[in-house]
N, C-alpha and C positions, 0 to 999 in steps of 0.2 A: 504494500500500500504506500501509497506516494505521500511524502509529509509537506503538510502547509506550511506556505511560507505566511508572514505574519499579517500582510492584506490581506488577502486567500480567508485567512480565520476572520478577519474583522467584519468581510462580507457575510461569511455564514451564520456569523453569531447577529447581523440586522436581521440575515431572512428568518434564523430560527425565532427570535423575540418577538417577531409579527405571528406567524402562523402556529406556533408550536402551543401546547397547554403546558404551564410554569414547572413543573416535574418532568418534564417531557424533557423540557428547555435545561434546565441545570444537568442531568444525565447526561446528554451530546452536547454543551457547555464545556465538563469538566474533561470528558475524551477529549476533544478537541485542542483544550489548553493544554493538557498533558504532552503532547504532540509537537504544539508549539515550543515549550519548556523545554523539549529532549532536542529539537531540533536547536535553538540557541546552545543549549549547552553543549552538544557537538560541533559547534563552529567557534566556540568560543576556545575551546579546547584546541580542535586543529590550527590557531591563528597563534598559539603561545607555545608552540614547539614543543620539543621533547620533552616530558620532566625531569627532576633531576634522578640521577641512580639512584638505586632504592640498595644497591651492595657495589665496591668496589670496581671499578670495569677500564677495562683497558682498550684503546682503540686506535687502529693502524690509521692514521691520518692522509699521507704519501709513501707510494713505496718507491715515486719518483719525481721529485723536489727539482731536480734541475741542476744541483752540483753533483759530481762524480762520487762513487761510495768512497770510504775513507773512513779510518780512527783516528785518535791522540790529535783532535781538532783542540783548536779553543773554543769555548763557549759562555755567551755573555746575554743579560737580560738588559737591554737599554734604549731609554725613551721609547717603552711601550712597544720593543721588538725584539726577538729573540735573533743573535748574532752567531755566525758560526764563521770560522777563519783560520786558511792552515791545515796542519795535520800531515798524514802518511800515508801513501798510498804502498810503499815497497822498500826493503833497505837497500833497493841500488838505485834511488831516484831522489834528485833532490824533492824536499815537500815542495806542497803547494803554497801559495801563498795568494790566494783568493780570498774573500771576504763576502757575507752573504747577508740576505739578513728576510725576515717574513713575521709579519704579524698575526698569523692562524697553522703557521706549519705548513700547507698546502700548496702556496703560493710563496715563491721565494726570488729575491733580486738579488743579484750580483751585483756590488757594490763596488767593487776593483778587482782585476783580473791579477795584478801584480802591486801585490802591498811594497813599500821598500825594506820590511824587515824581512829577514831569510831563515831564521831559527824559529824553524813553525811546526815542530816535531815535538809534540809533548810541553809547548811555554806552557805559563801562568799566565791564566789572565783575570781581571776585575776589575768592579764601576767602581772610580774614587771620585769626586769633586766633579758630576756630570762629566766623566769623560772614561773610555774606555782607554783600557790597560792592558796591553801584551809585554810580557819579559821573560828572559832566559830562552830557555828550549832548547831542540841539534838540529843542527844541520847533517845534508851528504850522508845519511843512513850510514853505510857500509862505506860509503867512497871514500875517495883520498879525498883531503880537505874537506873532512868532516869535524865538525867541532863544536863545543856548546858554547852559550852564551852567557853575559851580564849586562846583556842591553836593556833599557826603559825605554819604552815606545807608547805613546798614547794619542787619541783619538776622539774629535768631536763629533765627525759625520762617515767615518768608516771609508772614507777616500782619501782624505788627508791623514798621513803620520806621522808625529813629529819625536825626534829621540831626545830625551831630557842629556842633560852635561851629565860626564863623569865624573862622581862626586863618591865619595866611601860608599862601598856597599857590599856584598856578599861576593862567593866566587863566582864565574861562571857555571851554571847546571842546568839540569832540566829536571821536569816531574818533581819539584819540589810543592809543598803544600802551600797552597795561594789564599790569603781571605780578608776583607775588611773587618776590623773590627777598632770600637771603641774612638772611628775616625780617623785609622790609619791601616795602610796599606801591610798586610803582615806576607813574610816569608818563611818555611821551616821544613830543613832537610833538603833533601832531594841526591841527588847525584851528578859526579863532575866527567861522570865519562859513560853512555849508553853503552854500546858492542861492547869498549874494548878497556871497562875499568876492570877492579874489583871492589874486596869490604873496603880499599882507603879511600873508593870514590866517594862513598855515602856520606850524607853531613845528618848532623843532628845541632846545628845552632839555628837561632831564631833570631830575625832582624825583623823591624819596620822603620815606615817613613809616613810623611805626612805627605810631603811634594813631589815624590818618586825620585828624588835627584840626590838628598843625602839621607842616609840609611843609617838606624842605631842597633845595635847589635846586641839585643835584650840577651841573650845566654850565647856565649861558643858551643857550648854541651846542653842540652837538655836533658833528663833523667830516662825519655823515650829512647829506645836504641837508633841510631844509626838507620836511616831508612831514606826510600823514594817510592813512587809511584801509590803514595798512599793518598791522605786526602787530608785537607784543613779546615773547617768548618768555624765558622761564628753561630752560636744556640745559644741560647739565656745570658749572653752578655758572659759567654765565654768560649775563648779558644776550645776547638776539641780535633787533635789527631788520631785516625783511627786506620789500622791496617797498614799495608805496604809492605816493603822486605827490597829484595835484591832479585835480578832477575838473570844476569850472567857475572862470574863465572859459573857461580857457585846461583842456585836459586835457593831460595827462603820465603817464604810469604809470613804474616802476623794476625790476629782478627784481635790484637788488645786496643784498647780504648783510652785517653790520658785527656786531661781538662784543664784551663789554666786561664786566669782573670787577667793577668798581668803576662804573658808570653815569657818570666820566667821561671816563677814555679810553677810546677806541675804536678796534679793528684792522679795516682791511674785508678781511673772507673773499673774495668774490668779488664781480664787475662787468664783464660779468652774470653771473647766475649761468643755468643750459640751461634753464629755466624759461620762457616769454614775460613779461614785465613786465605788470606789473597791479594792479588794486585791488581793495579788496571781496572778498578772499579769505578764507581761517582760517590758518592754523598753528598745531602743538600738537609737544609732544617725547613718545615714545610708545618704546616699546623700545630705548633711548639712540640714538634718531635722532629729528632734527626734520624734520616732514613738513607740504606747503603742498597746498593743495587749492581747486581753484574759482577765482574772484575773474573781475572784468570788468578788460577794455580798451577803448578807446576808434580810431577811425580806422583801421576802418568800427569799429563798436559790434560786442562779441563775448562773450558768457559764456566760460568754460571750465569745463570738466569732469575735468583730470587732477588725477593724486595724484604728488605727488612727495618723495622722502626722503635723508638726507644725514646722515652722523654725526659730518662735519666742518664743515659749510657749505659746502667749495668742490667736493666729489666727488659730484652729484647722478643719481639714476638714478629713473626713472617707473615708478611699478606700473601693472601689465597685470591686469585683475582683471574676471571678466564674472559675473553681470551689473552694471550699473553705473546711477547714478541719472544723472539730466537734468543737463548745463553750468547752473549756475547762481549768484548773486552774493549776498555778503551773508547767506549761509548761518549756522548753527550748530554748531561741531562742538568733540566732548566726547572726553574719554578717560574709557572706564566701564567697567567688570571686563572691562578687557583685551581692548579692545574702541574702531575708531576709531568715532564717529555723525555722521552729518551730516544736518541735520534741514530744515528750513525755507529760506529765502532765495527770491531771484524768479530763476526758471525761465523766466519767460514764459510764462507767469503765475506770481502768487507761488505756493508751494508749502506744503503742511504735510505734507510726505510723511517719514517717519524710515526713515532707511536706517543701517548696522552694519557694519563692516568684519571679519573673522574672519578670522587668521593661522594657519600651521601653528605646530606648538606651540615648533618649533626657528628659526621665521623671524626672520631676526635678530637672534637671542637670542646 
């Protein structure tokens, strides 16, 4: 039966109040409005799109964005776009050093084809003072004249780059832990040599700066061991390093957890923490809980694929969330209107796939 639209009812209900007896009239009256009612509310409904998830859900956004698959990108949230720049396509190729940028994941713009920094293997990057931040990272994979960095490069609109003066700062490295906090740009660990260090590449001191240009040198040693490829997080108004290890000669991976107000003491949360130990992962702080995702191990060789979240550091619990992207290392992932993404990294093969995380609206909260 075809449903009235709301003229449609308003004629029927004159003709029925002329001819109809007053019982008659209220019976096919209130049928009528019913009708009417259902029809509104099913238009009203299809006009305010999907609702929101009612349990965890994860969803493939692009599984072709427009730049080349690739890991060990940078990746940056700024002025209401999500940034990606750089990275590794092979250890016999120099990286890339393209710059991208999309506000929905879907749709993405290359911004510069050839940035003028060249160590885009594994930098740090972060928003300090409205302005986007690349430093450190390798060059030349495997090549001859391969070598890491202590450059400061930063950026207002993703085409221009300007390198701040050499002023004190840390050695050159890469895969060291990146993060704002407290109003200053922080550094901690990393490694002075990719292929062809060993344990004396790894650092364990912590520096920051306000201007990128001079750096203070809050501890030489940290109580955390010696490590790269782990992660540095700002959560509750404190530093938090979690994971990482050594990936040749010798491999190692870690899953302990350390916390720290001031970048030089440091409390360790947990060791281990129910995680497996690993490198090449993400961590980001997202609904006052810091959450780890992906990353490889080593003996036998393994990607992973979980997501796991903790509001203390030492109380960790794994989302269950289907459908789910590929285990994979070296990834990219963003906090974006309330939203986790995890985007690129090797899959087996690399990946340029953009996948979205969507919570209920009270998850966590």
């Amino acid at each position: 039966m075809r449903r009235l639209t709301p003229t449609e009812f308003k004629f029927w209900q004159s003709t029925l109040l002329y001819f109809l007896p007053v019982v008659v009239q209220s019976i096919l009256l209130n049928s009528l409005q019913g009708q009417v009612t259902s029809q509104a509310k099913f238009q009203q409904t299809s006009t305010e799109g999907p609702a929101a998830p009612q349990e965890p859900r994860w969803e493939l956004i692009s599984s072709t964005p427009g730049w080349q698959p690739r890991d060990s990108a940078g990746e940056i949230v700024f002025r209401d776009r999500m940034w990606l720049m750089g990275g590794w396509f092979d250890s016999y190729s120099a990286p890339p050093r393209d710059v991208w940028s999309s506000t929905n994941g879907t749709t993405w713009e290359l911004v510069t084809q050839q940035a003028p920094w060249v160590h885009s293997d594994l930098p740090m990057t972060m928003v300090h003072h409205d302005r986007m931040w690349l430093m450190g990272g390798w060059y030349n994979g495997r090549l001859e004249g391969h070598s890491a960095s202590n450059q400061v490069w930063y950026s207002e609109d993703g085409k221009k780059w300007h390198q701040t003066a050499a002023g004190q700062r840390w050695s050159p490295r890469l895969a060291a832990g990146a993060a704002v906090h407290q109003g200053k740009m922080w550094i901690a660990g990393g490694t002075e040599n990719y292929y062809f260090g060993d344990e004396s590449s790894l650092k364990n001191d912590v520096w920051s700066t306000v201007d990128g240009e001079q750096w203070t040198q809050e501890t030489p040693s940290a109580p955390w061991a010696a490590r790269a490829y782990h992660q540095l997080v700002t959560h509750n108004d404190r530093l938090w390093i979690l994971g990482g290890g050594n990936y040749v000669p010798e491999h190692h991976a870690r899953s302990d957890v350390w916390s720290s107000a001031d970048g030089r003491e440091w409390r360790l949360e947990a060791d281990p923490a129910p995680w497996p130990p690993r490198l090449w992962f993400s961590a980001v702080s997202w609904r006052g809980h810091l959450w780890v995702c992906g990353g490889w191990s080593g003996d036998p060789s393994k990607n992973h694929g979980d997501v796991w979240y903790t509001k203390n550091g030492r109380d960790w619990k794994q989302l269950q969330a289907r459908p789910t992207w590929k285990a994979r290392h070296e990834h990219s992932m963003f906090v974006f209107e309330d939203k986790l993404w995890i985007m690129a990294g090797h899959a087996q093969p690399l990946s340029s796939e953009v996948w979205s995380l969507s919570l209920p609206a009270d998850f966590l909260r």
